[in-house]
C-alpha positions in Angstrom: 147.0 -25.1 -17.9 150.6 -23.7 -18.8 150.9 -20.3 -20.1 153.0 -20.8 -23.1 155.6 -18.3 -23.1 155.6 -15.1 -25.7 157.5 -15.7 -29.0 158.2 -12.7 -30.9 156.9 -12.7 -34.3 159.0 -10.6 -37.0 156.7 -8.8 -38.6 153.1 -8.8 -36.7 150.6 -5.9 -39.2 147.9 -7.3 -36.9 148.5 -5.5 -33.8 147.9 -2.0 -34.4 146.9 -2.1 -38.0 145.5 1.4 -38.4 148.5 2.7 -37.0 151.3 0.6 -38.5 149.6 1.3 -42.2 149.7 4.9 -41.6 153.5 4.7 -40.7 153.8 2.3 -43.5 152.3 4.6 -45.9 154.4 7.9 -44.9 157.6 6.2 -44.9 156.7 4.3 -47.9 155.2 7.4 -49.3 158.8 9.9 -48.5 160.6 7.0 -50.4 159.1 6.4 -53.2 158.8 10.3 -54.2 162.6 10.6 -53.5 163.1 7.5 -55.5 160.7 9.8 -58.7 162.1 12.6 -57.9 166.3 11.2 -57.7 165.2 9.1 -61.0 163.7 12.6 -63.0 167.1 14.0 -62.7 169.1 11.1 -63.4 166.7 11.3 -66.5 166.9 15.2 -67.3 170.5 15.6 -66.5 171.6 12.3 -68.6 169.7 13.4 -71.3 170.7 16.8 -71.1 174.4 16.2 -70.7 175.1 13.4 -73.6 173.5 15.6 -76.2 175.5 18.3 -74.9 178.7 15.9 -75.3 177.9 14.6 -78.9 177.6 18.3 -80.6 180.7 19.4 -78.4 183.9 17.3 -80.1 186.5 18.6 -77.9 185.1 17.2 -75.2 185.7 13.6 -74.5 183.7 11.0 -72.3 186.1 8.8 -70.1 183.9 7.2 -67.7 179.9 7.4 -67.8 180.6 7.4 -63.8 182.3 11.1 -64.1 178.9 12.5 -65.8 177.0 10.1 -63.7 178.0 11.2 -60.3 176.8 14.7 -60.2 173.2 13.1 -60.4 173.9 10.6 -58.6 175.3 13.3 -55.7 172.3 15.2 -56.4 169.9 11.8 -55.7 171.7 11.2 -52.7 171.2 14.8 -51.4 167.6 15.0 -52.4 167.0 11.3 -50.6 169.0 12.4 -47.5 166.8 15.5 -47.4 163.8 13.8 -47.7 164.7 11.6 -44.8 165.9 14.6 -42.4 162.0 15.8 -43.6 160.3 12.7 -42.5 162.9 12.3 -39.4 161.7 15.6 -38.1 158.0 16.1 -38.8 156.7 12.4 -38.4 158.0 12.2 -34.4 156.1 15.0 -33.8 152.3 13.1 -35.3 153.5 10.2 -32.4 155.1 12.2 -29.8 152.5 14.6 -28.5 150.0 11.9 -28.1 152.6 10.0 -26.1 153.2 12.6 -24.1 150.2 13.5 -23.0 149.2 10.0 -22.4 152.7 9.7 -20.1 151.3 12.7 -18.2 148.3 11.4 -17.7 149.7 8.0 -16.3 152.0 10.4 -13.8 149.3 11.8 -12.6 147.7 8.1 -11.8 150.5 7.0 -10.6 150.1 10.0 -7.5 146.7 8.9 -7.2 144.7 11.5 -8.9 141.8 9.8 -10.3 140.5 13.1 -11.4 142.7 13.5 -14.4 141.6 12.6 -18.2 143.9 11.9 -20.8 142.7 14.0 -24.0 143.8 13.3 -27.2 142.5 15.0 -30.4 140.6 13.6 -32.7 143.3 12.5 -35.6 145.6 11.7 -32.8 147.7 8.0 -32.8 147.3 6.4 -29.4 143.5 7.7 -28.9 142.6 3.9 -28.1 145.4 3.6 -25.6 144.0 7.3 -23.6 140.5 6.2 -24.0 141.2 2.7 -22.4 143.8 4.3 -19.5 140.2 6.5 -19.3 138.2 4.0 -18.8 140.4 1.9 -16.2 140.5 5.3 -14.5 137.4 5.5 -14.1 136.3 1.8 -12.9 139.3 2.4 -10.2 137.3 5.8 -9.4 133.9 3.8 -9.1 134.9 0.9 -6.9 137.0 2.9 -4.6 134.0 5.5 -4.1 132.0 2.1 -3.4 134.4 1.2 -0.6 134.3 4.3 0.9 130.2 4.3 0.8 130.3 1.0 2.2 132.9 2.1 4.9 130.8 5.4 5.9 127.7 2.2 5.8 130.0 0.6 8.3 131.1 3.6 10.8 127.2 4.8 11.0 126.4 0.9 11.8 129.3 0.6 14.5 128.1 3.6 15.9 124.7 2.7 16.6 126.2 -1.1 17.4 124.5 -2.8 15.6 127.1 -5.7 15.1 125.6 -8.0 12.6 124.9 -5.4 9.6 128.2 -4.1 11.0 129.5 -7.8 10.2 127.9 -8.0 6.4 129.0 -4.7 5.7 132.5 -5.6 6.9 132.3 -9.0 4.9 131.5 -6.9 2.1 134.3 -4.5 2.4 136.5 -7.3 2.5 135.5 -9.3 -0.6 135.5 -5.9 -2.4 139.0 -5.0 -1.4 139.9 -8.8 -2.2 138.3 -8.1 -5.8 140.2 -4.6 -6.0 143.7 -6.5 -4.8 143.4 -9.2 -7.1 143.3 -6.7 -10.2 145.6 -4.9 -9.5 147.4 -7.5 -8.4 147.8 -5.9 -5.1 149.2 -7.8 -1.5 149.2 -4.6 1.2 145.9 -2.8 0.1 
């Protein structure tokens, strides 16, 4: 059977959806109230500065754009900082848990099975720690398997006794074949 090959979908809320809402829902959530907040003084100022205009005759109205663009300035600052808000504080919910789960795969990647990736409990990316976790710990098991069967085998040679000597070594092999082929694996 061919694999068919990956197509990209646009917009995928399926994968991840706990996460991808709760993004959703911040960023959704830091532009609506700056939308509220931009339209309140739109509404406040506006209101405030045409009744100022009417009582006052010697002051004539031009353009609705020159009393207009103070609060539209003030909109755009309040948006902008709203946005350097939500640029600076939501990185930080996402880039600890990265972090430490990059740390952890370092540490893998020397060959220390001992470490554990711990994430809090509101942390994003728990999932992704608790399966690198798990895989840790399966590579942890069969590899202290291979070295039981391997002292098995030494003891066994020792004594020479060949033909346990040969199952043991049979069974060394398939589980290093087994080990290879998921980790995909030539020169183990």
């Amino acid at each position: 059977m061919q694999k068919r090959p990956y197509k990209r979908k646009i917009l995928n809320l399926g994968v991840k959806r706990e996460f991808q809402l709760w993004l959703l829902v911040r960023i959704l959530g830091v532009v609506v109230l700056s939308s509220l907040v931009a339209v309140a003084i739109l509404y406040l100022y506006s209101r405030q500065e045409i009744a100022a205009n009417f009582y006052t005759a010697h002051i004539k109205i031009r353009r609705i754009s020159d009393l207009l663009f103070p609060v539209m300035a003030a909109g755009a600052a309040i948006s902008v900082l709203s946005g350097i808000a939500l640029a600076l504080f939501l990185p930080q919910k996402v880039a600890g848990p990265v972090y430490r789960v990059q740390k952890g795969l370092d540490q893998l990647a020397t060959g220390d099975l001992t470490d554990h990736i711990a994430l809090r409990k509101g942390d994003a990316f728990r999932d992704l720690a608790d399966s690198t976790n798990r895989a840790t710990s399966n590579l942890k098991v069969r590899i202290n398997e291979i070295k039981e069967l391997q002292q098995e085998l030494d003891t066994l040679l020792n004594t020479l006794e060949h033909r346990e000597a040969a199952a043991l070594t049979q069974r060394q092999g398939e589980l290093l074949a087994h080990l290879r082929t998921r980790l995909n694996l030539t020169d183990v």
